[in-house]
C-alpha positions as CSV (number, residue, x, y, z in Angstrom):
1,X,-101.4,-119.3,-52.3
2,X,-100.7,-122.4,-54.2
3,X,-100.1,-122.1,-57.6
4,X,-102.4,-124.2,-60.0
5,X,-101.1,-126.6,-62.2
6,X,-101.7,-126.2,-65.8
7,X,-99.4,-128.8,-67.6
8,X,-102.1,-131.9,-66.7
9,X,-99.8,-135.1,-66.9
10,X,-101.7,-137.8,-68.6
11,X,-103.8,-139.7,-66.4
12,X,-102.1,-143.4,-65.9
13,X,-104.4,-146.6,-66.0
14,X,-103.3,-150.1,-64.9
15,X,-104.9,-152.9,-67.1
16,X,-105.3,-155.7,-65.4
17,X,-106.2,-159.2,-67.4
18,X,-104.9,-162.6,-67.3
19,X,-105.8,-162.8,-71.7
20,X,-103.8,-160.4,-73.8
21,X,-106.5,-159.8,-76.4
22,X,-108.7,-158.6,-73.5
23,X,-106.3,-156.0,-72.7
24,X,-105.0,-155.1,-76.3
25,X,-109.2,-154.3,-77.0
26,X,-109.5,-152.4,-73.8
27,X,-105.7,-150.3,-74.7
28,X,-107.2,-150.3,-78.0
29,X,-111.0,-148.6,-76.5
30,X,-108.7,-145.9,-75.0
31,X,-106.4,-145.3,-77.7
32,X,-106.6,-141.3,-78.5
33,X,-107.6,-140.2,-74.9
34,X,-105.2,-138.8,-73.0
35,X,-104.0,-141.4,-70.9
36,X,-100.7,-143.8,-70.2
37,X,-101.5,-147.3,-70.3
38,X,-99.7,-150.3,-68.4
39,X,-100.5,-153.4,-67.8
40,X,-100.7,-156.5,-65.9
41,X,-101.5,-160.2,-66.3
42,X,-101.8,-162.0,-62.7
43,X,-103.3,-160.3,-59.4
44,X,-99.5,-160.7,-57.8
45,X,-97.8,-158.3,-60.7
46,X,-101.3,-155.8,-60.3
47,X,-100.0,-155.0,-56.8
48,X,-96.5,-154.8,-57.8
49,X,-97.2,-152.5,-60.5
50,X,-99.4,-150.8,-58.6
51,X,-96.5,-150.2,-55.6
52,X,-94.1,-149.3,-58.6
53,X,-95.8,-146.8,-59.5
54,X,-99.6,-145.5,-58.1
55,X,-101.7,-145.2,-61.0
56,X,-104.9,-143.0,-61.1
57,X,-107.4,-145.7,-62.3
58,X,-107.5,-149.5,-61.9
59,X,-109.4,-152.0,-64.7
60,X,-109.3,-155.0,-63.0
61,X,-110.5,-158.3,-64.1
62,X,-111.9,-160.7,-61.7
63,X,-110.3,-164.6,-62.7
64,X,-106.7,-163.9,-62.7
65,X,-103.9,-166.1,-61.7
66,X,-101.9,-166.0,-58.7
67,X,-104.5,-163.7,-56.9
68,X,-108.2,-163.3,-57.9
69,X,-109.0,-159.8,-58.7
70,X,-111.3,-159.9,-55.6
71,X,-108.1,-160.4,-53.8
72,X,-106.0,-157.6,-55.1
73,X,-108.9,-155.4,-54.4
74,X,-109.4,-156.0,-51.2
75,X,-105.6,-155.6,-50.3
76,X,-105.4,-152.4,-52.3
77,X,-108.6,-151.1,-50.6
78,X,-107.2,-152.3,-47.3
79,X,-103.3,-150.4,-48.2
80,X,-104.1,-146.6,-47.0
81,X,-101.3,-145.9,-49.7
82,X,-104.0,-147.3,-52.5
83,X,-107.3,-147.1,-51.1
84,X,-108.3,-144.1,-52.9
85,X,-107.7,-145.4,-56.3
86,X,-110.7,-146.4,-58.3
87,X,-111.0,-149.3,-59.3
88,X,-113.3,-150.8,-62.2
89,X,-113.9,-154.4,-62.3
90,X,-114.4,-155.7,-65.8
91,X,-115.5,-159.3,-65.7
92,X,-117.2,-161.7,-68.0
93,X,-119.0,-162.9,-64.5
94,X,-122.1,-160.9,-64.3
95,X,-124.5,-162.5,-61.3
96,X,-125.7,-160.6,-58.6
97,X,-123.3,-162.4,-56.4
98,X,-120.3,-161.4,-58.6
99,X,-121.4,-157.9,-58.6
100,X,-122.0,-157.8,-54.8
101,X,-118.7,-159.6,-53.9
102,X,-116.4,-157.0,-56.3
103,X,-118.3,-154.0,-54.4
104,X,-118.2,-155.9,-51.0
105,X,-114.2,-156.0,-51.9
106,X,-114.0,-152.2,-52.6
107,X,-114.8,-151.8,-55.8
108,X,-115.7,-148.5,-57.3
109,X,-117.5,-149.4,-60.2
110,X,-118.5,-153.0,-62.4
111,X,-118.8,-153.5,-66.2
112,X,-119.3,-157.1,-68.2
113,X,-117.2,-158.3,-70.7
114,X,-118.1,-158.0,-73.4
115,X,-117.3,-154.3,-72.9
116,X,-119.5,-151.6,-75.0
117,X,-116.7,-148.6,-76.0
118,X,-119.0,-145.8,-75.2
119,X,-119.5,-147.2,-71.7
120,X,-116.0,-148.4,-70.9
121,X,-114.8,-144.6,-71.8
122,X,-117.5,-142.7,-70.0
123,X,-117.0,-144.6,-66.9
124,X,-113.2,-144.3,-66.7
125,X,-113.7,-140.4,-67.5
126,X,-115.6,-139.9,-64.7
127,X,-113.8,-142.5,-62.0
128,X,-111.0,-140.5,-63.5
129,X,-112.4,-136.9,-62.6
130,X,-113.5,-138.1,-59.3
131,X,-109.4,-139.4,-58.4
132,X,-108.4,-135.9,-59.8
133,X,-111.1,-133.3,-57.4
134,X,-110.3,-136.1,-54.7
135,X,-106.6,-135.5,-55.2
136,X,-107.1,-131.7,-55.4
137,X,-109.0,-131.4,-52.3
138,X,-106.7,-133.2,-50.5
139,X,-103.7,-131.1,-51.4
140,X,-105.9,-127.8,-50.9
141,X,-106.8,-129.1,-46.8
142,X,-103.2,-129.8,-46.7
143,X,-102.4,-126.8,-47.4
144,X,-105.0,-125.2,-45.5
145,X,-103.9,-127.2,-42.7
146,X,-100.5,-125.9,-42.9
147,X,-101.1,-122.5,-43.4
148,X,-103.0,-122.5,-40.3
149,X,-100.4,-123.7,-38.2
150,X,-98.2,-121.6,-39.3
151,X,-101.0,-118.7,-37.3
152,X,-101.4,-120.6,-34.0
């Protein structure tokens, strides 16, 4: 039987926003939760970060340079290596369109700039907890998997 992991690592989050003051506020939103923040200011060095080193949750602006954030989440979605991280587009756009077109591209979740605290931190806590019982179950059928193999 697999033994459960009790030393939780902190969960990492990739901050992705052309504007640094955008992404000192969001760093500074998160500040005293348990998390490890990088980030990124063009959609080319999101996916390179992102190939680096997989983080567990994506904030992703929309107008970036180099590659739109649609972009990058499309490619991510599309990368059976990334597809299962969230992502949660955080965009001063906020028309139906917009919102349709970040979904359409596979993202997980949408908030508009300017970003309330409360909200930013409730949403990534639950994207967050989703990636973690996601991750969990898929180690568990793996196991599973294995161990019934090892019968046949």
């Amino acid at each position: 039987m697999p033994v459960a992991d009790t030393t939780q690592k902190p969960s990492k989050i990739l901050i992705a926003d052309d504007d640094p003051l955008n992404c000192e506020l969001l760093e500074a939103y998160l500040e005293g939760e348990h998390y490890q923040v990088e980030t990124a200011d063009n959609g080319q060095t999101t996916l390179d970060r992102v190939a680096a080193g997989q983080p567990d949750l994506i904030l992703l602006d929309i107008m970036m340079p180099k590659l739109s954030g649609y972009e990058v989440c499309k490619r991510l979605k599309a990368d059976p290596k990334t597809k299962d991280i969230p992502i949660l587009m955080v965009t001063a756009l906020a028309e139906m369109g917009d919102i349709e077109k970040a979904v359409n591209a596979g993202a997980n979740d949408f908030l508009t700039k300017p970003v309330n605290k409360l909200e930013l931190t409730v949403r990534v806590r639950s994207l967050l907890n989703n990636r973690h019982m996601k991750t969990e179950l898929d180690r568990l059928l793996a196991y599973l998997n294995e161990v019934d193999g090892q019968h046949e």
